[in-house]
Backbone as ProteinMPNN parsed JSONL, in Angstrom:
{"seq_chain_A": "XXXXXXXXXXXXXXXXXXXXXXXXXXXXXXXXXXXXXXXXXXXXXXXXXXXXXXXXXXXXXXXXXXXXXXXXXXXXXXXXXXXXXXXXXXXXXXXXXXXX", "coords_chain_A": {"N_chain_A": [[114.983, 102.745, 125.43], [112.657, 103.271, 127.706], [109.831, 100.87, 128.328], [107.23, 102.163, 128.063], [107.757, 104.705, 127.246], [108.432, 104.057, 124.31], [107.257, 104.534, 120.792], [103.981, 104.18, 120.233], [102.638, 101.822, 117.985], [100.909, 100.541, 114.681], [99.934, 98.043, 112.802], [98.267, 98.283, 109.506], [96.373, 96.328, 108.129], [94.977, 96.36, 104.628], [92.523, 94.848, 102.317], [91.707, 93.871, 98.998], [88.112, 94.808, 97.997], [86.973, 93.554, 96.444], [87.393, 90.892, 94.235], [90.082, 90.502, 91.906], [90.46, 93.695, 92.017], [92.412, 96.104, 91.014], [92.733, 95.584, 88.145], [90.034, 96.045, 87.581], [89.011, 98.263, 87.975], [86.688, 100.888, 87.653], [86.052, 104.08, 85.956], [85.414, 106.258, 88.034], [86.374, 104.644, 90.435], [88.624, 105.073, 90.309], [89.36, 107.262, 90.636], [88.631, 108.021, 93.38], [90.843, 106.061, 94.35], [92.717, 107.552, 93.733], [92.055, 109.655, 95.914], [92.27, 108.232, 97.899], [95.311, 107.666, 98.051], [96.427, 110.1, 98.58], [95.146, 110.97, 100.472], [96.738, 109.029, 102.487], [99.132, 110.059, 101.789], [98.623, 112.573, 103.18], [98.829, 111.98, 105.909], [101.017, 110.6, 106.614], [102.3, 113.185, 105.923], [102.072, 114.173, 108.55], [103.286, 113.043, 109.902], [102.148, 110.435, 110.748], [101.562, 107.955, 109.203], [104.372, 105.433, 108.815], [105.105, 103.97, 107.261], [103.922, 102.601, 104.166], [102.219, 100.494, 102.059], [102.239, 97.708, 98.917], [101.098, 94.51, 98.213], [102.449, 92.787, 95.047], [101.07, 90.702, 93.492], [98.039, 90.265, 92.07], [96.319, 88.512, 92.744], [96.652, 87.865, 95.324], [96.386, 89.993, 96.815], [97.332, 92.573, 99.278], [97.486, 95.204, 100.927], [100.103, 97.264, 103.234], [99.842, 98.943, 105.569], [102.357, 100.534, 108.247], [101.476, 102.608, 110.931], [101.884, 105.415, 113.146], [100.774, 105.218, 115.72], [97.599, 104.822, 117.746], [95.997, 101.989, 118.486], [93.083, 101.723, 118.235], [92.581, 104.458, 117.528], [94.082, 104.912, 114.77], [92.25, 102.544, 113.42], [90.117, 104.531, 112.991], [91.237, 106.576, 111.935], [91.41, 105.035, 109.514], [88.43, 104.275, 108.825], [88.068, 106.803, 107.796], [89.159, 107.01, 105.346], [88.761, 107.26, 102.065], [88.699, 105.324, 100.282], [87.926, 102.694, 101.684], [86.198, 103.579, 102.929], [84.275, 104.058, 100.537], [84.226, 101.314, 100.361], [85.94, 99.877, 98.364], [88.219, 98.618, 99.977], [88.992, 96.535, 102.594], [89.184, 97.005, 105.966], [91.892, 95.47, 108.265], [93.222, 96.007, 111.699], [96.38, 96.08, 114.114], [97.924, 95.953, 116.714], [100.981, 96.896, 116.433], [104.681, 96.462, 117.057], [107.794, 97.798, 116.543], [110.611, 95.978, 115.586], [113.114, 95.507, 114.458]], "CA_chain_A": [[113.887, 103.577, 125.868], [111.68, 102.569, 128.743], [108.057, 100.874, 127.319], [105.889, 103.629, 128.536], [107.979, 105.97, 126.53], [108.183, 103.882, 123.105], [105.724, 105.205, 120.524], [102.762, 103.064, 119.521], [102.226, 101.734, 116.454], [99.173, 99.75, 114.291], [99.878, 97.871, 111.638], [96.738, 97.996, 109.088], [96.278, 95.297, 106.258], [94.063, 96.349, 103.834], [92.245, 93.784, 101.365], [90.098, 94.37, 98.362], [86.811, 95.016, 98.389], [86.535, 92.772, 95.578], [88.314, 89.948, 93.271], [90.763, 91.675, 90.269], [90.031, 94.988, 92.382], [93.173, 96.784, 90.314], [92.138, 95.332, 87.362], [88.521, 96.267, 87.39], [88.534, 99.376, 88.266], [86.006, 101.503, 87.084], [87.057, 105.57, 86.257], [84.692, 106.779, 89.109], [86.771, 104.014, 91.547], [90.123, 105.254, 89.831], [89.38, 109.276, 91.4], [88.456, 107.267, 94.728], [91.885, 105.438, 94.528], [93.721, 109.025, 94.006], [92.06, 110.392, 96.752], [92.721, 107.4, 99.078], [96.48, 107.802, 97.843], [96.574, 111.694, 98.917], [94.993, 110.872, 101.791], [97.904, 108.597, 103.188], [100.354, 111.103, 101.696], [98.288, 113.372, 104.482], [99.047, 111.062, 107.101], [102.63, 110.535, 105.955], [103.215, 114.015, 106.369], [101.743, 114.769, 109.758], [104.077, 111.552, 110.826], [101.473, 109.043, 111.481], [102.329, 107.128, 108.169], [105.785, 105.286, 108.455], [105.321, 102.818, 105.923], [102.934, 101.836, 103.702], [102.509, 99.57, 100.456], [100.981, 97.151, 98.461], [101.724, 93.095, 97.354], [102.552, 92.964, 93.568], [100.855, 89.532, 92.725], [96.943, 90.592, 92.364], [95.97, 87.113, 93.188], [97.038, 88.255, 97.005], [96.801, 91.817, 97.322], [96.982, 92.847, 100.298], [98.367, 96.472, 100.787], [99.963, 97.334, 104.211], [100.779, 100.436, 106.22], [102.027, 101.03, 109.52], [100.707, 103.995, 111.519], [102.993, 105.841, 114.477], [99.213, 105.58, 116.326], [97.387, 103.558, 118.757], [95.342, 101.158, 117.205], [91.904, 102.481, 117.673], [93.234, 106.003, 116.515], [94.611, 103.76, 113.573], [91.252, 102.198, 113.166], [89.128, 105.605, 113.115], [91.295, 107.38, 110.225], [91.365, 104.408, 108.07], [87.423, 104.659, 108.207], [88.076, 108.339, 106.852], [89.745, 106.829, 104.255], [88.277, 106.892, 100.997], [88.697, 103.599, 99.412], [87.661, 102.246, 103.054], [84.588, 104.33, 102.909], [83.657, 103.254, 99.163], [83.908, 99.763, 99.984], [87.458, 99.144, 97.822], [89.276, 98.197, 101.031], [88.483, 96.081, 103.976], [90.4, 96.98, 106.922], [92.007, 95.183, 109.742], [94.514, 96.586, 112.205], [96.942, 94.983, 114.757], [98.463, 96.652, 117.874], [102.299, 96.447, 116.137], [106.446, 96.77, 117.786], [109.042, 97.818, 115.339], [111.689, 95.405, 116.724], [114.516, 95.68, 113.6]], "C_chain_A": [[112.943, 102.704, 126.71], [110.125, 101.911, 127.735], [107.17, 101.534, 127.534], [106.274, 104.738, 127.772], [108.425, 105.967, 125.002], [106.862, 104.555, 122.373], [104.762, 103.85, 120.032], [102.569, 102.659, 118.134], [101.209, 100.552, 116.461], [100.194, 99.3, 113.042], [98.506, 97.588, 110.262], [96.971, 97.225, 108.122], [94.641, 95.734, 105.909], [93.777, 95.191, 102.811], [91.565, 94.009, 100.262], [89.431, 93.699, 98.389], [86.493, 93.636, 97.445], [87.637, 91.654, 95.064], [88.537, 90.852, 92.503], [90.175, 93.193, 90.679], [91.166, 95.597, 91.36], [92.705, 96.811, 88.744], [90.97, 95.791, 86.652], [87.805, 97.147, 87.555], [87.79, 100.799, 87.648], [86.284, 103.339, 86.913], [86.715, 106.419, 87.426], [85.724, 106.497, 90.042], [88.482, 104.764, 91.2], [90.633, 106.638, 91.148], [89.432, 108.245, 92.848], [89.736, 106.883, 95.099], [93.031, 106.665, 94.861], [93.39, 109.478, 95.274], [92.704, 109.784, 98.173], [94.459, 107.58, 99.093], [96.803, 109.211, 98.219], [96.168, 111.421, 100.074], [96.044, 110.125, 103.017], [98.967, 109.539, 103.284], [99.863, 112.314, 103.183], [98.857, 113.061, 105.216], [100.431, 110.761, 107.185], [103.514, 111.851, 106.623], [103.04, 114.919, 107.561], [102.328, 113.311, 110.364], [103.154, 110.734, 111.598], [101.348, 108.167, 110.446], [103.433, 107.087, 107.965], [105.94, 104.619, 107.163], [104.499, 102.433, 105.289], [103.352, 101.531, 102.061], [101.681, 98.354, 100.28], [101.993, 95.758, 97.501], [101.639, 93.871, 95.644], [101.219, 92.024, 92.955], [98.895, 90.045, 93.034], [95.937, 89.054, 92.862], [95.873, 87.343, 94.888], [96.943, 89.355, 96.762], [96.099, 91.635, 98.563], [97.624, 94.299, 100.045], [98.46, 96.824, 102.608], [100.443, 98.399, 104.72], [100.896, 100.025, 107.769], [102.174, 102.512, 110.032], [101.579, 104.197, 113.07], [101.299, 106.418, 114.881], [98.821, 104.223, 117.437], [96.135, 102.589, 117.834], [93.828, 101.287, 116.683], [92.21, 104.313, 117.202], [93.475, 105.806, 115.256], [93.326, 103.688, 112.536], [90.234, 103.521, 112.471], [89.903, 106.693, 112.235], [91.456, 106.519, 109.238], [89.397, 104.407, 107.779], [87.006, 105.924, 107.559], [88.603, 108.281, 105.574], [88.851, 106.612, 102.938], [88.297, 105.918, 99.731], [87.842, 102.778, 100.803], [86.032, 102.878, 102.659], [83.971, 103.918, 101.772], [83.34, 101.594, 98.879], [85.187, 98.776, 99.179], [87.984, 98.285, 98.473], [88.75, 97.704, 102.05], [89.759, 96.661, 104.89], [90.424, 95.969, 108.094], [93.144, 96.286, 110.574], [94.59, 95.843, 113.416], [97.984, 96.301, 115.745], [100.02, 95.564, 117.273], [103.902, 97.149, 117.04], [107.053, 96.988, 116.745], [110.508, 97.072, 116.455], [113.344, 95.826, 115.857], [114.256, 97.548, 113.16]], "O_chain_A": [[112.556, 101.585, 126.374], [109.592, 102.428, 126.753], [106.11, 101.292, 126.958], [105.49, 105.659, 127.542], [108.715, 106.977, 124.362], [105.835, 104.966, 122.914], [105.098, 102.769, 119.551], [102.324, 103.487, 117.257], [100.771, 99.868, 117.386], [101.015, 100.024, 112.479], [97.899, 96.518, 110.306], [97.809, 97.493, 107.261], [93.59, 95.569, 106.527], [94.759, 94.551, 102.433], [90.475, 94.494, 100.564], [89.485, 92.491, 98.619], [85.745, 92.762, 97.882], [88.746, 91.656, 95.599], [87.797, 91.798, 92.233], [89.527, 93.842, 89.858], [90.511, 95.586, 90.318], [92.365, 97.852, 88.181], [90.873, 95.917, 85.431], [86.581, 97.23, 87.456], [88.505, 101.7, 87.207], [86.771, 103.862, 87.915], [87.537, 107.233, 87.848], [86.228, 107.457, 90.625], [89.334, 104.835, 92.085], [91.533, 106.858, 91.958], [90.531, 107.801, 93.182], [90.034, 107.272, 96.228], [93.855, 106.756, 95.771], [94.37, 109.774, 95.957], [93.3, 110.337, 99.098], [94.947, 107.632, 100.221], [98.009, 109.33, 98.001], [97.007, 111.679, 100.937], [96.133, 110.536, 104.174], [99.595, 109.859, 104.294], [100.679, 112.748, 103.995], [99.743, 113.865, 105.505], [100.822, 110.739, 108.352], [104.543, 111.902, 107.297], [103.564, 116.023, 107.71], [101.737, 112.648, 111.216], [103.284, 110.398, 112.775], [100.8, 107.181, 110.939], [104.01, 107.948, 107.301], [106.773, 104.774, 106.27], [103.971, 101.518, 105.92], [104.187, 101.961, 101.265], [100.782, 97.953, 101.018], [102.921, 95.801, 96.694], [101.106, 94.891, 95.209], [100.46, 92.492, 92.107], [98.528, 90.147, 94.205], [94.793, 89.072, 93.316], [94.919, 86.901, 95.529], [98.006, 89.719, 96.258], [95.072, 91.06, 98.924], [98.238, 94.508, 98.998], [97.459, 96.756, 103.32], [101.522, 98.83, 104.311], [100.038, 99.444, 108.434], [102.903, 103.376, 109.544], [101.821, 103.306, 113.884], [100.748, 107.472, 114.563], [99.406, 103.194, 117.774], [95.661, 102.731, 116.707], [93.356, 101.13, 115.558], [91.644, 104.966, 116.325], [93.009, 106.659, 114.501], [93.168, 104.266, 111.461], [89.661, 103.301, 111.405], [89.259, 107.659, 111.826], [91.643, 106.951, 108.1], [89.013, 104.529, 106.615], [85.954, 106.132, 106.953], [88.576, 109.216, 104.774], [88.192, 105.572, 102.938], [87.929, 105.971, 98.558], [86.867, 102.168, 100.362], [85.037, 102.365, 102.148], [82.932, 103.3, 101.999], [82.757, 100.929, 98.022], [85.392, 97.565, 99.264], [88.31, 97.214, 97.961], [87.907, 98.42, 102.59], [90.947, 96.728, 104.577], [89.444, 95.633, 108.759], [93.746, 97.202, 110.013], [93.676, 95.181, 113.908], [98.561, 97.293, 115.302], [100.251, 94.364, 117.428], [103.951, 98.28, 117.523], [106.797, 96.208, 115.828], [111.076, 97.438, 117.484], [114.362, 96.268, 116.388], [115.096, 98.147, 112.489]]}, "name": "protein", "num_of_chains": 1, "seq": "XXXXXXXXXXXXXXXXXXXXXXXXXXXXXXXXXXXXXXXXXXXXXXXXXXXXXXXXXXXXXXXXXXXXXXXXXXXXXXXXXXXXXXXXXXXXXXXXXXXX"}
């Protein structure tokens, strides 16, 4: 496929907000966590979530998705995100290629 007619993608790394974020989570932050988890499933199923997930080792968490988006498009529904919005999650995102 020509490169003008590949699709775009973002890869986002999320971080927590905090140290022992899984761990420490308070029942208020728990609902917050569901909603942020429904909210990808959104995104998932209007095909702009291919992949997303989350390290095991809480020492590192990172959790990462990539997004069939451009990267400020990317950027501007992970601040709709509700872990993002509460402060749980830092975001970055990265203008990504799926090469394999």
């Amino acid at each position: 496929m020509p490169p003008q007619l590949e699709p775009v993608y973002t890869l986002v790394r999320l971080a927590p907000g905090r140290e022992n974020l899984v761990s420490t989570l308070t029942p208020e932050e728990t609902q917050i966590v569901k909603k942020h988890n429904k909210y990808l499933r959104s995104l998932r199923d209007e095909g702009i979530v291919v992949h997303a997930g989350r390290t095991t080792d809480e020492s590192r968490l990172h959790w990462l998705i990539i997004m069939r988006a451009t990267e400020a498009r990317a950027a501007g529904l992970m601040e709709q995100d509700p872990a993002v919005r509460a402060g749980l999650q830092q975001v970055e995102t990265f203008p990504y290629v799926i090469v394999i």
